[in-house]
N, C-alpha and C positions, 0 to 999 in steps of 0.2 A: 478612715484614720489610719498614719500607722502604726501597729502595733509594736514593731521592733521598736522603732523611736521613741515609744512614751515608756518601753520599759527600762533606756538606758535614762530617759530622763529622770527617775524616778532612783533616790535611794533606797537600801534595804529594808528600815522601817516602816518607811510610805508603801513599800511592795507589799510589805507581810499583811499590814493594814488592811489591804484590798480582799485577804483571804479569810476573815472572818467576819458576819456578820456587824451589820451598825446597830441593828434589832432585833426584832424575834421574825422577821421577814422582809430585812429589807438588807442594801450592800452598802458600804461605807462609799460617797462619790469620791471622785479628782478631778477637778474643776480645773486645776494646771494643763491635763489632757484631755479634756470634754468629757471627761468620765461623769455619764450621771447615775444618782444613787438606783441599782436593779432592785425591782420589786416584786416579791416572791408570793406565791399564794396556793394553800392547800387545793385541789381539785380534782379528785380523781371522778367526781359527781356535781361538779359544782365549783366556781370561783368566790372561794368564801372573806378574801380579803385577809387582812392581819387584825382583826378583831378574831379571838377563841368563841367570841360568844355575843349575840346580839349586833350585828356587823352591819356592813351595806345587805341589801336584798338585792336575790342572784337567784338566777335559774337556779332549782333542785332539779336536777337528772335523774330518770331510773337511774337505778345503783348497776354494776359495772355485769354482774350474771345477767338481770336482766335483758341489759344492752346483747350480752354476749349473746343469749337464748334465739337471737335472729340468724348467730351464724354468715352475717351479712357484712362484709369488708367494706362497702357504699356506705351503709348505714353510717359505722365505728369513723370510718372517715368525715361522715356530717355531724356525728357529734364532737369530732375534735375543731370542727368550723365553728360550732356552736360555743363550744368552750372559749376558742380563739376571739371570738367578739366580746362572750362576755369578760375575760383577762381586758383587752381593749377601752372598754369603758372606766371597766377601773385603771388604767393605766399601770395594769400589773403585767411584767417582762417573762415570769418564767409560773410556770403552773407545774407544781408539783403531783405527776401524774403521767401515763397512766399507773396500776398498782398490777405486776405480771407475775407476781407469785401465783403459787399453786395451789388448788385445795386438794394437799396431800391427805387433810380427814376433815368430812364433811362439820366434826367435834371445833375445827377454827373457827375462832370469835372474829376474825378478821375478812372472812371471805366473800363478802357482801361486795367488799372493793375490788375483788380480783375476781378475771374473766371464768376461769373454769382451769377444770383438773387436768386438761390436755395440752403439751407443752404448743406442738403446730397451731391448735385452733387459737391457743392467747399470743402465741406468736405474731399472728397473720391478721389481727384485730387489732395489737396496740399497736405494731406498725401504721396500719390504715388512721389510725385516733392520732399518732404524731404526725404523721404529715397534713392531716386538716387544721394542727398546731402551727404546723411550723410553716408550711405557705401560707400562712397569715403571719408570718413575722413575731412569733409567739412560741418561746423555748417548751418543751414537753422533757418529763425526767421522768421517764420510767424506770419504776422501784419496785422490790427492794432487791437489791444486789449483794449478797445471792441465799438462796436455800433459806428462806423465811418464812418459814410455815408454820410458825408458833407463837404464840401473844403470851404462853405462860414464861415466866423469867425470862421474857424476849429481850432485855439488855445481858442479860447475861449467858444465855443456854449456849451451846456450842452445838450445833448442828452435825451430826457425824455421818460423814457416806462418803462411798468409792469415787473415783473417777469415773469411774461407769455412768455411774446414775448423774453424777452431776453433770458430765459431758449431754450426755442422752437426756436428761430432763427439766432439767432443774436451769444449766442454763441456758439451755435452748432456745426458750421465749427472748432472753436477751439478748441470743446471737442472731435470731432472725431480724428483731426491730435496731440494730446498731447496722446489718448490713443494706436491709432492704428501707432505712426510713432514715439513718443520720440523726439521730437524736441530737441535741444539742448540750442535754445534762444528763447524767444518770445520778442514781442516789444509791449511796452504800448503808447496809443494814447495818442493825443494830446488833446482832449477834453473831457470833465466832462460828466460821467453816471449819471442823475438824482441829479447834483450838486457836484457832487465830481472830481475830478482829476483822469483821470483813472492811472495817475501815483503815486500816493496815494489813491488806492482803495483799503482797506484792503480787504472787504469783496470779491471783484471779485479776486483778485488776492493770496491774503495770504489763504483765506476761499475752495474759488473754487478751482482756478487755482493749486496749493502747497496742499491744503489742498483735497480739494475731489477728485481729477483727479491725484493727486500724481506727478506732474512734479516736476524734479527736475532739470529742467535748469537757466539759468538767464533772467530774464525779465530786459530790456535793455530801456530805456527811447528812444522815437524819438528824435529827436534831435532839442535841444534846449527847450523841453516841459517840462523840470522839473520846477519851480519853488519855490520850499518847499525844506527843508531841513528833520529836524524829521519828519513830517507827511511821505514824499516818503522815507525815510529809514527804519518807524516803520509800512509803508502801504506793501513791498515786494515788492519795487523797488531793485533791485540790481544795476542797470550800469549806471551811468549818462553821456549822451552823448550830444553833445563832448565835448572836453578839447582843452586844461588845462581853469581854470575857473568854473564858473560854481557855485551852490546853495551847493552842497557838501564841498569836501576838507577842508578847514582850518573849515569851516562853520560846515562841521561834527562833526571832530575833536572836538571842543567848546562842539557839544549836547550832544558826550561822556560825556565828562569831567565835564559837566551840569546835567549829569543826565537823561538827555532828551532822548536819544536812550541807549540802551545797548550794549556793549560790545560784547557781544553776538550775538547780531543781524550783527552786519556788520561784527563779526566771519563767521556767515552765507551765507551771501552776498558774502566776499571772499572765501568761500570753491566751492561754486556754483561757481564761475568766477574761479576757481583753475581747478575745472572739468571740464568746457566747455573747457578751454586751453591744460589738457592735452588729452581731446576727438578729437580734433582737432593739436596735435603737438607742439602745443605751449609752453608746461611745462616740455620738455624734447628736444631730439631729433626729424625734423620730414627733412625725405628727400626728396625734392620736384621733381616730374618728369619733366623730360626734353624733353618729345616728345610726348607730346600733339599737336595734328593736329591745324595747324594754322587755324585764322576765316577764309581766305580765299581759305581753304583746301578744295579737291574734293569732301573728305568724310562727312565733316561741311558742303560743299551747297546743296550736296544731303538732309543731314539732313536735312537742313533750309528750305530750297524747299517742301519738304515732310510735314513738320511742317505745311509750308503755304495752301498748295494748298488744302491739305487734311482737312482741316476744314475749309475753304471758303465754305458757302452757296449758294443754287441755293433757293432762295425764289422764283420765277416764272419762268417759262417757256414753253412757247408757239408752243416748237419744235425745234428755232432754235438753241440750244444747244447740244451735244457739237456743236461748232464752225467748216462750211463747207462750205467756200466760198472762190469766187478767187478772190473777190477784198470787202475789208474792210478798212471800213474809221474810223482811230482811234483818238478820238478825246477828246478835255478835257486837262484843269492843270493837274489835277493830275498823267492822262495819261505821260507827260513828266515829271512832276516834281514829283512823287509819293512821297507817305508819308508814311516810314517806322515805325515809333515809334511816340511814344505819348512825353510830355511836362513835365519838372520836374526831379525828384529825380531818375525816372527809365531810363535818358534819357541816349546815349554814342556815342565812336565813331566807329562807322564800315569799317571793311575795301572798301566797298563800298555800294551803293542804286542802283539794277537793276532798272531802270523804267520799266514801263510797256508796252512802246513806244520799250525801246531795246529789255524787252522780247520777246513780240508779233512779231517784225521787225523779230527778230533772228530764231522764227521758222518759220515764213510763207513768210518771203523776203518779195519780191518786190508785194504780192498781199496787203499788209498793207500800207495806206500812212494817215501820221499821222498830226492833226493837232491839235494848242491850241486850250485853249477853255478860259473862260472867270476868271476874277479875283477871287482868293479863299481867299486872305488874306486880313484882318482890318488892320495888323500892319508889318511893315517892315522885311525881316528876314533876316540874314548873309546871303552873296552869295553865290551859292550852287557849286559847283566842277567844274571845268573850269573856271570861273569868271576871279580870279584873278591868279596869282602865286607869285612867292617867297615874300610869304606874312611872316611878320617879327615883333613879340613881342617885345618892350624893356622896363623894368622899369627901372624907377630912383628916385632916395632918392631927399629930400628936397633941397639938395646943388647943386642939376644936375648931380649928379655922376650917372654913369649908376651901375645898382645894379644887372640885367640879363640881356640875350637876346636871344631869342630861335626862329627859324623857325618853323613856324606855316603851318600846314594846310587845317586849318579853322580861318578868319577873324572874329574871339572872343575869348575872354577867360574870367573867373573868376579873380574877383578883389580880392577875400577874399576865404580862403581855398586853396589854392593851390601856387604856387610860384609866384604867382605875389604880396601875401596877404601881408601891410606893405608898398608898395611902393607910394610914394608922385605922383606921375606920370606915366601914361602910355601911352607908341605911340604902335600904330597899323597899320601895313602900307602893301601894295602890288599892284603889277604891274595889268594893266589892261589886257586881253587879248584877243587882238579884230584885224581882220582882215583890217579894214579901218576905221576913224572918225565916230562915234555914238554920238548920246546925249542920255545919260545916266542918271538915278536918282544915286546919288551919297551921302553919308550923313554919321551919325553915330548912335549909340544906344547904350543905358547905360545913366544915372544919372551920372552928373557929369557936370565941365565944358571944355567944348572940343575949341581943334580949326584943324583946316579942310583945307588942301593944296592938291587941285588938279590942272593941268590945267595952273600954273601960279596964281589962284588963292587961299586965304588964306579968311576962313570965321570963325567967333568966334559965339559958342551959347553955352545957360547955359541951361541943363535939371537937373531942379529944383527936387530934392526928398524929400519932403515935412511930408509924413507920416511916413518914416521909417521902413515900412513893407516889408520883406525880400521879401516873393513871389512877392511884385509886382516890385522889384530890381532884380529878377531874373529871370521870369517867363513872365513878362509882361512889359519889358525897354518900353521906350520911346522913339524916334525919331525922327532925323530932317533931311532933305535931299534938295536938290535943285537939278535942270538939268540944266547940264554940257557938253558941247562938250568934247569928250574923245576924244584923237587920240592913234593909237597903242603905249604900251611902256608909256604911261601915268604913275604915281606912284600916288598913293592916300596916304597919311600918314595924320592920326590924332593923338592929346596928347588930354588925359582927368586928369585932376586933379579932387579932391574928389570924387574920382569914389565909387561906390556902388555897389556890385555884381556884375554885367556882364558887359562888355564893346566890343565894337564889330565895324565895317565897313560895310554900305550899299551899294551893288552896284548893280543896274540890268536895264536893260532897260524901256524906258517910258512903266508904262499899253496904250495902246489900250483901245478906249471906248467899252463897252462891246456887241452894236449894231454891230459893224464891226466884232469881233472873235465870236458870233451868224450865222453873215453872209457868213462869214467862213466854218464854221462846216456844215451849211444847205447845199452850194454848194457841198461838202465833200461829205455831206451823199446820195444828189442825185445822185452819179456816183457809189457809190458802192453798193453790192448785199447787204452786212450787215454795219450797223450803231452801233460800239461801245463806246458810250460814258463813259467817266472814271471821276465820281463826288466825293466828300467827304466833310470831317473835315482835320483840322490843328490842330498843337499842339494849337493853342489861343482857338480853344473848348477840346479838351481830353488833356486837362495838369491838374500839381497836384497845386493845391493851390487857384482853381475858380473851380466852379460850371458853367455850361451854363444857359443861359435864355431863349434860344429856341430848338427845335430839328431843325427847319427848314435850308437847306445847306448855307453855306452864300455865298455871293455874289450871283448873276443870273444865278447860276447853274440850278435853277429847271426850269427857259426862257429857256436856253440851252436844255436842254434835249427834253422840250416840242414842240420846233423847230425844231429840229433835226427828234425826233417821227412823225412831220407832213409829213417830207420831205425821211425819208428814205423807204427803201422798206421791212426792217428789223432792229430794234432796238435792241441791249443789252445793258444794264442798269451796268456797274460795281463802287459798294461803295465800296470807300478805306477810311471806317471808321471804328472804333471799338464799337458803341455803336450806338442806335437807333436816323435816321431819319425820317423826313415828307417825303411821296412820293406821291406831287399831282399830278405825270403824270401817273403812275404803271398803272392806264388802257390803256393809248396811247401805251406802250412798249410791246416787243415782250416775253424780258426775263430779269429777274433781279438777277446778281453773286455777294452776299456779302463778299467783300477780304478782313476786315478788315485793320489790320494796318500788313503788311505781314514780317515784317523784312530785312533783306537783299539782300534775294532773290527775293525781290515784283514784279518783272515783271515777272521772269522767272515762279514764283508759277502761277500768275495771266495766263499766258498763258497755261500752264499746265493744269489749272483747267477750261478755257476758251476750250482749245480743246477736256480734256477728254485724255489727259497725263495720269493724275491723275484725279479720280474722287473727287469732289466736295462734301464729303460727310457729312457734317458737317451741326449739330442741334442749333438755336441758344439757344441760355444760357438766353436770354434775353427777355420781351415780349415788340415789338414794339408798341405805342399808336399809333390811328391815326389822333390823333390832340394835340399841346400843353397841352391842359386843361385834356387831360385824365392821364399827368403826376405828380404824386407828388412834391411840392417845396420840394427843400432839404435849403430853406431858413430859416435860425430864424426869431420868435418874443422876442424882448427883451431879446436874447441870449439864450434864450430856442429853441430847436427842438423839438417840441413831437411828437412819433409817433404814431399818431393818427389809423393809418387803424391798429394795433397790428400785428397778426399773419399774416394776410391777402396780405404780401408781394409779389409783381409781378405779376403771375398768378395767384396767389391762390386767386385775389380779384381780376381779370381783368374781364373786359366785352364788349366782341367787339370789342377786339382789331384790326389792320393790321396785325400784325402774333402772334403766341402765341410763349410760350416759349416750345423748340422742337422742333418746326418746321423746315424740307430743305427736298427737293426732291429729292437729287441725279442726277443720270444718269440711274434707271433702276424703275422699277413698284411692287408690293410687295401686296401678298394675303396673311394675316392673315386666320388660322383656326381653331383647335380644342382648347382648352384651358381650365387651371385649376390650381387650387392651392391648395399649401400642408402649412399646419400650424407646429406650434412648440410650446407649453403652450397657444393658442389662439392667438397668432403672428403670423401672413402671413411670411414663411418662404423664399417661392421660387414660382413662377410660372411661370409654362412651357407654349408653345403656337406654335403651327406648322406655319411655315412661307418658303413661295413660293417665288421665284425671278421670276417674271412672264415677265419680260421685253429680250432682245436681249444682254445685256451688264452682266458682274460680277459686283456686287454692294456690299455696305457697308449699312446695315442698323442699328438704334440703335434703338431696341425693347424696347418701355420705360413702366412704370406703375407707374400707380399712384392712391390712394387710397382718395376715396370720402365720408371719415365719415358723420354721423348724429350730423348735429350744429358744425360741426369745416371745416376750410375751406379745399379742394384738396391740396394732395402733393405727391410730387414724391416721391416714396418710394423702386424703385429698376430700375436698365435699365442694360442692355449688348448690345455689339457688336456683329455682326454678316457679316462675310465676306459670300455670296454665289451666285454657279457661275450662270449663265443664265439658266432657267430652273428647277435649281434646289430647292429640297424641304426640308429643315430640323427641325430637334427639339430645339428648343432654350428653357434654363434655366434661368429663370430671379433670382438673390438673389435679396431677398429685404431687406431692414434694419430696425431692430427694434427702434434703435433711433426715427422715426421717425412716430412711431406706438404706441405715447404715449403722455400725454400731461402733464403738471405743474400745478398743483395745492396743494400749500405747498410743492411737492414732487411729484413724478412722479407715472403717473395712466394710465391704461390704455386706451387706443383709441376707442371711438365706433366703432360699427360696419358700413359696410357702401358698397358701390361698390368698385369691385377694375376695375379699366381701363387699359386697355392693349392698347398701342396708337406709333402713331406716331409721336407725340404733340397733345399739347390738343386739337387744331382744328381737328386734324383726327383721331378721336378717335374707332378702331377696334373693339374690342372686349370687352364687359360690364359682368363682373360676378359679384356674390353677396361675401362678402368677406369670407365665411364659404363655396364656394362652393369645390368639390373637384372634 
């Protein structure tokens, strides 16, 4: 199609039109120039659709560290083919993703979605992840742009730091994936660069972004983050999202006609949204494939499986690993209820959650016998699969007229954005399903005022929503429950009026005080050879929209484990987290498998990587602290964030940590040897290094380097993979990047001179050369 011709076609209000949202995920069409309406969809782990909640069912991906833990650009490139298919099916054009922020402190709520703390390593992955996007005809907007490392007052905090730091790290990730992959969108964040709006930052986004890096795709507002009109039209905002509504439309319209913006400029804005539509189908014809492998295809869990198990961590191990015994006591929440995904905007629905209870059962039978373990959640969650059944949505309009009704198969959904948005009332109801009379916690969740018939019984409460604050109306409802004698066949039905965001049905049995599922676990673990306990996070610590205040497990998980370590005769330690906790037992334990947040496949991976199915080969991304205080707040003062340590992000200023970033041991043992490095104009080109698999097993290793200038702090500056078999001895080629062999001042200078490190992670650091040696 052409573009210049459909924008002279087109007058001012039709133009402006095109630049704000029609929905909460979708684009307004023009059928006069074959414009069809673009379809938008959360994904940084998953194509979750434009349902918030209870949606299509879609692959759940490991969450984005995990992925990252392989270190493997192949890999990050097959899960953007994976994502690209599943967009495909649903006929969505643009996936909002990848997420290339930093985990400047391991204290962010957010960092489940983002790769790691090191700008080159999420650099050289979300590249790889867009272009498995976008050679399938499938836009990728990697976000957030820029210096977004905070979920506390994240609409409002103003992010404060030098040029320095922001040139050198911060937006580093996005200067490598706009030169080396062509994104097609980027997304501008919700909070202020040094006071300004990064959705009205001329200079980062018209200057940099458009101007020295040469993008030419659309930079797409987060949603709901615009509020300016001429400043984010005349800053190189292009996409105000969502609609209809919004700081744009009529509100543009006027600054034309005012003077205020140019003609020209939202010319530009539409010709950019003209391209991204027709680069993606939307501006013409596009014909969608029809035999894309379903989520819960053979070829999709092998994938998922692979995804998982293959970058799960072995941070200790004392021998008993892989896993060789005939009787194991598996034990822990998480162990039955695992926890595939993080909280928020990345969240969906899967065609299902292996535990880790079913995996492990499935391959070892009857020598696994599993038990709970102690309370993991602060705050109530929907019942998880089995609970209820023919659980049943219905709104209705102000007169009682019923306005939908759908069969649900999860007890929640979305008040606003999706089809329940609009309605005066909602019931939420489903059958209980239980074998004999229980007392039960029974209740609901969401803002709003509800009333609650179980049992014979009819209870009325009001949860009050007071601030108005969307994430904590969705992210964080509120609660109210009683216990109830259930008998089989029971129906639970509530109505909420003035509902707020999520609305939903509690129902699961009384907790146990946590001395008796202790008591539990210990008898457990004395009868078996080995003690697997299975600990973590919930989406109430790794969701979007909070920051956490501790790293420490919640609930008496770390009693648990320390219990369990007195009484067994072998310990393994598995976190089903995505991001750094306290581990004050890790000297009582035998070995400790970091599984992250694994996706759909969480058990089956988790045992995979537990027996050495698959090995465990996976570096973390991240550097663990070993106490609170050694972690940066990502809190403000008076809406300011500054970042104080500059350059010196994660390892590059850690000291003494519990693990560094890089760090996992695999399944096998590894002699570094000869070693050298070849230059290019005084740039560290490549360094080679012989390396031995000295252990009994075939191993994965990631050969890393990192350069130790004079007065600037350590950074990674090149790593590879390396598959080899037991025994064997080869030549490994490390590239390294020059990006990252340079520093900012007024403009880019070279790097002193310095060591370069040839390592395992920083903790085990191999081989020390000088950076001229050859």
């Amino acid at each position: 199609m052409d573009i210049e011709k459909a924008i002279t076609s087109l007058d001012l209000r039709r133009k402006v039109r095109l630049l704000t949202g029609s929905a909460l995920f979708a684009l307004w069409p023009e059928p006069e120039i074959g414009l069809a309406s673009l379809k938008l969809s959360d994904g940084p782990t998953g194509v979750r659709g434009a349902e918030l909640r209870g949606g299509v069912i879609a692959c759940v991906l490991p969450n984005a560290t995990l992925l990252a833990q392989h270190w493997d650009v192949a890999l990050a490139r097959e899960v953007g083919e994976v994502l690209a298919d599943e967009a495909a099916a649903q006929q969505v054009h643009v996936v909002l993703g990848p997420t290339i922020n930093l985990h400047r402190t391991p204290l962010g709520g957010r960092l489940f979605e983002a790769y790691s703390e090191d700008p080159l390593l999420t650099g050289a992955l979300a590249a790889a992840y867009v272009q498995g996007l976008q050679d399938n005809g499938i836009a990728a907007t990697p976000k957030h742009y820029v210096a977004n490392e905070s979920e506390t007052e994240r609409r409002t905090v103003s992010s404060v730091l030098n040029e320095k730091t922001l040139r050198e790290v911060y937006l580093l990730p996005f200067e490598i994936v706009v030169e080396d992959s062509s994104p097609w969108a980027i997304m501008a964040a919700y909070n202020k660069v040094n006071g300004i709006p990064a959705t009205e930052h001329t200079e980062l986004v018209e200057r940099v972004l458009k101007g020295e890096w040469g993008f030419d795709g659309v930079v797409v507002s987060d949603w709901f983050a615009t509020s300016s009109t001429a400043e984010s039209a005349n800053g190189g905002l292009d996409l105000v999202m969502p609609g209809p509504g919004g700081p744009w439309e009529d509100k543009l319209v006027a600054a034309v006609e005012a003077g205020e913006v140019a003609e020209s400029t939202v010319d530009d804005h539409v010709r950019r949204l003209l391209l991204l539509a027709s680069r993606t189908g939307a501006f013409g014809e596009r014909t969608w494939p029809t035999d894309v492998p379903a989520p819960d295809s053979a070829v999709r869990r092998e994938q998922l499986r692979r995804f998982a198990a293959g970058g799960m961590t072995v941070l200790k191990n004392d021998g008993v690993l892989p896993l060789n015994a005939s009787r194991v006591a598996l034990i822990g929440r998480h162990a039955i209820d695992t926890v595939a995904q993080g909280g928020g905007s990345a969240g969906l629905r899967p065609p299902h959650v292996v535990s880790v209870a079913d995996g492990l059962t499935s391959l070892l039978g009857d020598a696994v016998s599993v038990v709970d373990g102690v309370e993991v959640r602060q705050r109530h969650a929907a019942p998880g699969a089995g609970v209820l059944r023919d659980i049943r949505a219905t709104t209705f309009a102000a007169s009682g007229e019923v306005l939908a009704s759908r069969e649900m198969e999860v007890a929640e959904l979305a008040a606003f954005g999706g089809w329940a948005q609009g309605a005066a009332s909602i019931e939420v109801s489903g059958e209980v399903v239980l074998s004999e009379p229980a007392r039960m916690l029974v209740g609901v969740r969401g803002f709003g005022r509800w009333t609650l018939e179980v049992s014979g019984e009819q209870h009325d409460t009001h949860l009050a929503w007071a601030d108005g604050i969307v994430e904590e109306a969705l992210l964080k409802p509120p609660s109210w429950t009683t216990e109830v004698l259930v008998s089989p066949g029971d129906r639970i039905t509530a109505r909420v009026r003035e509902a707020a965001a999520l609305v939903g049905l509690i129902t699961q049995p009384v907790p146990r005080p946590p001395a008796d599922a202790i008591g539990a676990a210990v008898r457990a673990a004395r009868e078996a050879d080995v003690a697997v306990v299975v600990v973590g996070l919930t989406d109430e610590q790794e969701t979007e929209g909070f920051d956490k205040t501790t790293l420490a497990l919640p609930g008496e998980q770390d009693a648990l484990v320390a219990a369990v370590a007195a009484a067994a005769k072998r310990t393994v330690v598995v976190v089903n987290a995505a991001t750094p906790v306290l581990m004050p037992w890790l000297a009582q334990v035998d070995a400790v498998l970091w599984a992250g947040l694994p996706g759909q496949e969480a058990g089956d991976a988790v045992a995979a990587a537990l027996t050495g199915a698959i090995e465990p080969a996976g570096r973390l991304v991240t550097t663990f602290p070993r106490t609170d205080s050694q972690a940066l707040s990502p809190v403000p003062s008076d809406g300011s964030l500054p970042y104080t340590e500059g350059t010196a992000i994660g390892y590059r200023g850690a000291s003494d940590p519990l693990f560094w970033f890089g760090h996992g041991l695999g399944y096998t043992t590894w002699q570094y040897g000869e070693a050298s490095t070849s230059t290019v104009d005084d740039v560290i080109d490549t360094v080679s290094v012989r390396l031995t698999n000295t252990g009994e097993r075939q191993g994965r290793e990631v050969v890393q380097v990192y350069l130790r200038p004079e007065d600037e702090p350590v950074r990674l500056i090149g790593w590879t993979v390396a598959d080899v078999g037991a025994g064997q001895t080869v030549q490994v080629e490390v590239p390294c990047s020059a990006r990252v062999q340079r520093v900012w001042a007024g403009g880019w200078q070279p790097l002193p001179d310095g060591e370069v490190l040839i390592a395992r992670g920083l903790g085990d650091v191999r081989v020390t050369l000088r950076a001229d040696e050859g």
